[in-house]
N, C-alpha and C positions, 0 to 999 in steps of 0.2 A: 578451471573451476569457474561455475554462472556465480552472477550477482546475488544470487537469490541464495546460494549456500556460503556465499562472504559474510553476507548478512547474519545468516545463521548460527554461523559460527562466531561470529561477535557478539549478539546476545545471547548465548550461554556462556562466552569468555565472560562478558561484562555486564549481562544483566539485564542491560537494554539496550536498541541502537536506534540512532533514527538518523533519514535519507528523505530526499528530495521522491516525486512523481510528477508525473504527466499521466493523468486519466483521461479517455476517451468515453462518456459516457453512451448508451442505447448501443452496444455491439451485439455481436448475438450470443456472446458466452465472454465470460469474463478469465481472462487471463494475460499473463504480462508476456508483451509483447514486445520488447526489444530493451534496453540501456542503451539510452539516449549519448551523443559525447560529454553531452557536462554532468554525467555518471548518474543521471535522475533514473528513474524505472519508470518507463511507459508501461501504462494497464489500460485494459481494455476493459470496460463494465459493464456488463447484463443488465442495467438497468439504467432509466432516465434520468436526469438533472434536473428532476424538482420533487422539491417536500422533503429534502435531505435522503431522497432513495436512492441518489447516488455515492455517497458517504457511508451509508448503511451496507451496500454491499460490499465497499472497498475493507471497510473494517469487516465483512465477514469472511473477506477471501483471504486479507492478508491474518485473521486471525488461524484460520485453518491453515495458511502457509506455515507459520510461526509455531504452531501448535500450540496456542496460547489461549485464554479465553479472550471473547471481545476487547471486555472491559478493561482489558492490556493493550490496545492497540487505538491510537491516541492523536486526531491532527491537531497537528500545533500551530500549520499556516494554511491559509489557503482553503478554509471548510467552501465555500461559495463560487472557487475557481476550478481549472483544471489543473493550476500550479500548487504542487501541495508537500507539504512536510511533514512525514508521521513518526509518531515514537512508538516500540514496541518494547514492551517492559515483558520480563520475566515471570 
């Protein structure tokens, strides 16, 4: 089983979950590229690191991951860095 249906299946258990990332912003398509060892989710994101248009696609892609709307998917640390911690609510 990936990380990405761990997760999944934790928030429909529980409603919400949240997890560590490592973004890579300016790729050339945005998708998650490995589970790093300290169990973070490296992503890779279609878009630059400035003006929060790198945040703005992380919340689009992990909201469509999640099947969730945006405004469920939530950083908690890390808005300005590549280290980051997001909630995803139900």
């Amino acid at each position: 089983m990936n990380m990405l249906t761990e997760l999944q299946q934790t928030l429909a258990r529980e409603g919400k979950v949240s997890f560590s990332l490592r973004v890579r912003p300016n790729a050339r398509q945005t998708q998650i590229v490995s589970v790093m060892e300290d169990d973070s989710v490296k992503i890779a994101l279609a878009a630059p690191a400035e003006e929060g248009k790198a945040n703005a696609e992380l919340i689009r892609f992990l909201s469509e991951q999640f099947g969730v709307h945006a405004s469920h998917v939530e950083i908690l640390a890390g808005g300005s860095g590549r280290r980051k911690v997001v909630r995803i609510s139900a």
